[in-house]
Residue, then its C-alpha position, 0 to 999 in steps of 0.5 A: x379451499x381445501x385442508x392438510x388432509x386433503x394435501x395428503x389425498x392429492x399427494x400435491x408436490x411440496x414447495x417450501x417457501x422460506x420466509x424471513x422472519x424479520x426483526x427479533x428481539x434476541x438471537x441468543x439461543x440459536x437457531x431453530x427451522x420451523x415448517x408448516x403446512x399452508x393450508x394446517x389452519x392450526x395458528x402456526x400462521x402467526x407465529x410466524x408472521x408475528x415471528x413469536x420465536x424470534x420473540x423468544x430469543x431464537x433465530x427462527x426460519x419459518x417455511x411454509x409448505x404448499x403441498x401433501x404432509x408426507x414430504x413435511x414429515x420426511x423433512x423432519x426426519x431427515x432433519x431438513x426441519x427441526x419442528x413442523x406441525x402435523x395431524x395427530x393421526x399422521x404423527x402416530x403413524x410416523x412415530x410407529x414407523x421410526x421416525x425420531x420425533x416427538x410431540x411437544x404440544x397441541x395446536x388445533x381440535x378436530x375440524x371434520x364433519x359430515x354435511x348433508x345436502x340440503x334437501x336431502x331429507x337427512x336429520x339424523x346419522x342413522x338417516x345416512x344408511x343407504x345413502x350415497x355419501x362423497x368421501x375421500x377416502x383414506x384421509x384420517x378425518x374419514x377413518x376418524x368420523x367412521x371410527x366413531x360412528x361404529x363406536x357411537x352409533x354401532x354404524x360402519x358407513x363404508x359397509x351400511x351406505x354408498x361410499x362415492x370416492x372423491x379425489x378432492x374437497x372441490x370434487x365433494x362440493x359439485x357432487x352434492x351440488x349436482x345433488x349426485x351425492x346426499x351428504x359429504x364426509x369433509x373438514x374445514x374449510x370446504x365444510x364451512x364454505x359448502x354450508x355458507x353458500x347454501x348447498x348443505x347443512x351440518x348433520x354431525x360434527x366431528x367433536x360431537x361424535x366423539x363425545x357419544x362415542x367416548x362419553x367425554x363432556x370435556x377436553x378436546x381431541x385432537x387434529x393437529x400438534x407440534x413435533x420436535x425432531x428428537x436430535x434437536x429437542x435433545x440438544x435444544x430443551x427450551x424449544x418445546x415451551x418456547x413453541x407452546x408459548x408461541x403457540x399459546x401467544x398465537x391462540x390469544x390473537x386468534x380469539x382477541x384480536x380476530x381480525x389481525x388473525x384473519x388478515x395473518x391467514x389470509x395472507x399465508x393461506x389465499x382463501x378467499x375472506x368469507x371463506x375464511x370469516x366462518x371457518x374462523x367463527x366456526x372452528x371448534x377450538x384453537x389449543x396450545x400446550x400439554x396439559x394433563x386433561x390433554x395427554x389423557x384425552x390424545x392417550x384415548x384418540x390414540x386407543x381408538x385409532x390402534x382399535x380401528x386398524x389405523x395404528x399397528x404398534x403395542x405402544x399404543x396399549x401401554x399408556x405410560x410407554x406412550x407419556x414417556x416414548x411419544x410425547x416431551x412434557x416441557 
């Protein structure tokens, strides 16, 4: 019951399992290895087992990878990999470090949130000053909720409450349960699982932090996106809107044909089915493609992150550097 970020806080050993990608219509341009991560809850899931790139005339592999996102990066950048999924924030990081890659689409919204325990008596998120909240810390979805609480709220948990570190999502779900923590920072699944079985309740979602923090009503910040490896993209143009496509096809059996998705990421995934019943009620929205509301709307994430510390490089200043350097527009 965990997620990516949590893949990237255990430093999980990667195993990629490669799987066929079965019958496909067209094999005519090319081939094209696509990697994600098991547990990236961000549909890619199903554009593999429905394999909608070999729908698209491509001969695609699909691994899929049980571990931490680093070694999937390092994958793309040693061009094991010609595409992966991967959290937005990472992805900057990679980029800002030298990695040749490019984004070329957008899969998921953020997933975070803060859930306090139940009778903790916490109804607001200034209420979390002085509390005692579980936190592994380091991940992005942390930095990212504490980046927006000192934007929104002018309050910086890790100076104003009791910061308990946790090695994993599993260890955050028995402090609240023993009642030795008041609220956890997590995503979902553990989230959504930890408020289905009755322990806690949503405090503060992580979109809702955002609009406060930005005054955004519209548009969804990001959690994960697509990267292409930039050798491949150059080579391969047809890739970037094929993959947003795929994506897009995804999306829609994800929103009309639930039950399909579910089955899809039951199989990749191993969650249990309830677990995965309410994360897939619950998940802030499923994206695909690149369009202008949201390139502005990563520009800004993009702003906040490099305001905070957690991006370093002047490119992150320069938004048009950013449209031409950082993403592919098919």
């Amino acid at each position: 019951m965990k997620r990516r970020e949590f893949l990237e806080a255990t430093g999980t050993a990667a195993a990629v399992l490669v799987a066929p990608a079965g019958a496909r219509a067209q094999t005519g341009k090319g081939k094209v290895r696509l990697a994600y991560l098991q547990l990236g809850w961000a549909a890619t899931e199903i554009i593999h087992k429905e394999d909608l790139l070999g729908k698209r005339g491509w001969q695609a592999e699909y691994s899929v990878i049980a571990g931490a996102p680093g070694p999937l990066l390092n994958q793309l950048a040693s061009k094991n990999v010609d595409a992966i999924d991967m959290s937005f924030a990472l992805a900057a990081k990679a980029f800002e470090d030298g990695v040749p890659l490019k984004v070329t689409g957008v899969a998921t919204a953020v997933l975070g949130a803060i859930v306090a325990r139940k009778d903790a008596g916490l109804t607001k998120v200034e209420d979390l000053k002085g509390r005692k909240i579980a936190a592994i810390v380091g991940t992005s979805t942390f930095f990212d909720i504490n980046a927006l609480l000192r934007k929104g709220y002018g309050f910086d948990i890790q100076k104003q409450a009791q910061i308990v570190t946790a090695t994993a999502p599993p260890d955050m779900v028995t402090l609240l349960a023993k009642k030795d923590v008041d609220a956890i920072i997590a995503w979902q699944p553990i989230t959504d699982s930890v408020v289905h079985r009755g322990d806690g309740v949503y405090l503060a979602k992580q979109i809702d932090l955002w609009r406060k923090a930005t005054g955004r009503a519209s548009g969804f910040p990001v959690h994960v996106c697509y990267l292409v490896h930039k050798e491949f993209l150059e080579k391969h143009a047809p890739i970037a809107r094929d993959l947003n496509d795929a994506q897009r096809d995804a999306v829609d059996i994800w929103y009309n044909k639930p039950a399909r998705a579910k089955e899809i990421v039951a199989e990749v995934t191993k969650l249990p089915k309830d677990v995965i019943d309410v994360a897939h009620k619950e998940t802030v929205r499923m994206l695909h493609g690149l369009p202008d509301e949201q390139v502005d709307t990563l520009i800004a994430q993009l702003k906040i992150n490099k305001e905070f510390g957690f991006l370093k490089s002047d490119v992150w200043d320069n938004p048009e550097r950013i449209r031409k350097e950082f993403f592919h527009r098919a």
